[in-house]
N, C-alpha and C positions, 0 to 999 in steps of 0.2 A: 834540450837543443836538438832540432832535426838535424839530421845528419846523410848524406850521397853515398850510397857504399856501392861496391861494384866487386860482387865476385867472380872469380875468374877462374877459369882452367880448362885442359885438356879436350878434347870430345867424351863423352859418355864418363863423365867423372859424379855425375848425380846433382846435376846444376836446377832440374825441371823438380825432382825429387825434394831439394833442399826450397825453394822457391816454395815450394806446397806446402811443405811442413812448415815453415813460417808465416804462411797466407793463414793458415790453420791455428798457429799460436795465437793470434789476432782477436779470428774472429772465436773462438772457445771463450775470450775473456768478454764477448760486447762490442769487440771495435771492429769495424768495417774496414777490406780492405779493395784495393780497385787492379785488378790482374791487367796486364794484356801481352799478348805476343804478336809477331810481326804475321799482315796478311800475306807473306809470300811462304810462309811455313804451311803448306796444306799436306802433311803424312796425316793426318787426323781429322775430325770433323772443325771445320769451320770456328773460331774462336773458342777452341779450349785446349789448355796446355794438358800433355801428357807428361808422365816419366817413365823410363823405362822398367820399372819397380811396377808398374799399372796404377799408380796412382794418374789422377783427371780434377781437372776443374776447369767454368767456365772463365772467360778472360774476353778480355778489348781486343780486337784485330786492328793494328794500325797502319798506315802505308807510310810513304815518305812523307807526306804532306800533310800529318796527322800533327795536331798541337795538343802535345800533351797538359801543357800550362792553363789553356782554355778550358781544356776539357775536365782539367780536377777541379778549376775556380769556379764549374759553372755546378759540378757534383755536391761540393761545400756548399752550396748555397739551400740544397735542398738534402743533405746527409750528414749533419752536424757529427754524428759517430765515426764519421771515415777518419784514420789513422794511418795506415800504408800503404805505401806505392808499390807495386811488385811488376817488375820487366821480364819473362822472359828474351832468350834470343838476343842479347840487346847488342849484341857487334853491329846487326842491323841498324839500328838509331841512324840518324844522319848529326852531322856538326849542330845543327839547327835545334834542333829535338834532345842532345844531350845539354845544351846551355836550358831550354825549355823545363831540365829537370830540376838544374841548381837553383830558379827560380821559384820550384816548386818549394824544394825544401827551405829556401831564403826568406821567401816572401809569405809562404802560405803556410812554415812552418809545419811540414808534413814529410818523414823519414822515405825518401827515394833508395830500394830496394834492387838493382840491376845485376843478372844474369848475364854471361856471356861466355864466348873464346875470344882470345887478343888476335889470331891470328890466323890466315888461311892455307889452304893446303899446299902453298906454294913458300908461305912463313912472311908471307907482306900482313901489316896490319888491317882490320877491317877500321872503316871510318867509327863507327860507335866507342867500337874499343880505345881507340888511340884517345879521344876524347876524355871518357871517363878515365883513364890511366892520367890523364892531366887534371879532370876536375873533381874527382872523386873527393870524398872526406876520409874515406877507409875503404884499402884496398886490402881483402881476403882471398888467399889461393885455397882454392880445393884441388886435392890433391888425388891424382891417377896413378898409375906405372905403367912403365912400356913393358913390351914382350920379354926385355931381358932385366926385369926389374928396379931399373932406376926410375927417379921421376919423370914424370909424359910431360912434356910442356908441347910438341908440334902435333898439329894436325895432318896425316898423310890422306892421298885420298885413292880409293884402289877406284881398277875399272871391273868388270864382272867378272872375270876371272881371278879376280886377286892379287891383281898386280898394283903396286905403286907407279900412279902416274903424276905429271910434271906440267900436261896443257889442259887449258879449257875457263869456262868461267869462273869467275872467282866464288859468285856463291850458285853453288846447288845442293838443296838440301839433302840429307841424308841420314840415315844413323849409322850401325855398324853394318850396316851391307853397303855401302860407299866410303866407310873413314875408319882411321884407327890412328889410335894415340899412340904418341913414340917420343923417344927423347932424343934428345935435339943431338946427340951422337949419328943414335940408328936414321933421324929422320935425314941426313946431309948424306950418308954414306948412300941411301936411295938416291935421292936426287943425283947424284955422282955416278950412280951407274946406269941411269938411266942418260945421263950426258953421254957417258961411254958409247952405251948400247948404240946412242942415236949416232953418236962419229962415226961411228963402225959403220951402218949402212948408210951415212951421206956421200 
């Protein structure tokens, strides 16, 4: 029985890394699998996930208005060996595209594989994530540490000097020269003194 999993965690917790090695379990045995990551992730060349380990492969670049459901019904049709679905990035997803996946695995009977963070650097949900955290079949934490060794669940996001900061959009991508994982103690005591800081010269 397919099943929608959605693993989740921290920034730089080996999410790209663990996605590959399972893409790899796949196809080692015969079965095909169909990658993609979101088009607004361009740190790398154009449709291929990286991980920070240097492992690569190539992968689907999708935007919002990307039907994932269409596009594995029409792949089946001519790759009877395809077996799994693999997302990186998948906070990105929109509402649309995560029901898109339940269908996958419901209908077309094909295990949906989803990569992500639940949360932004601000600690609001990303639309992808909130979704899968609802429709998921199996939800897996990968696990990080903050700087003072407890588990990282928030995402902070610095600016070039290495400061935690509190405005701006909600997605820009980055790796660890924009972001760093923290638990959800260290990530409020930031945000808090950065309130301070800003009272201070309002």
């Amino acid at each position: 029985m397919a099943k929608l999993y959605f693993y989740y965690s921290a920034m730089n917790a080996g999410k790209s890394a663990m996605l590959l090695q399972s893409s790899y379990n796949y196809e080692e045995r015969g079965m095909k699998t169909l990658l993609f990551i979101p088009a607004i992730d361009k740190r790398y060349k154009e449709g291929e996930i990286h991980s920070r380990i240097g492992l690569k492969a190539s992968a689907i670049s999708f935007h919002a208005d990307f039907n994932f459901y269409e596009y594995t019904r029409e792949v089946i049709r001519h790759e009877a060996s395809l077996r799994c679905i693999l997302i990186d990035e998948a906070q990105f997803l929109t509402h649309k595209q995560t029901l898109e996946l339940t269908n996958i695995v419901d209908h077309l009977n094909l295990p949906v594989l989803a990569y992500g963070i639940r949360s932004d650097f601000r600690g609001e949900p990303f639309e992808g994530s909130k979704y899968l955290l609802t429709l998921a079949d199996n939800l897996v934490e990968i696990k990080t540490i903050c700087f003072c060794g407890r588990k990282a669940i928030m995402n902070a996001r610095m600016n070039a000097e290495g400061e935690i900061i509190s405005k701006g959009n909600q997605i820009e991508i980055g790796g660890n020269d924009k972001y760093i994982s923290m638990c959800r103690k260290h990530f409020f005591d930031a945000l808090q003194r950065i309130e301070k800081k800003e009272a201070a010269f309002a």
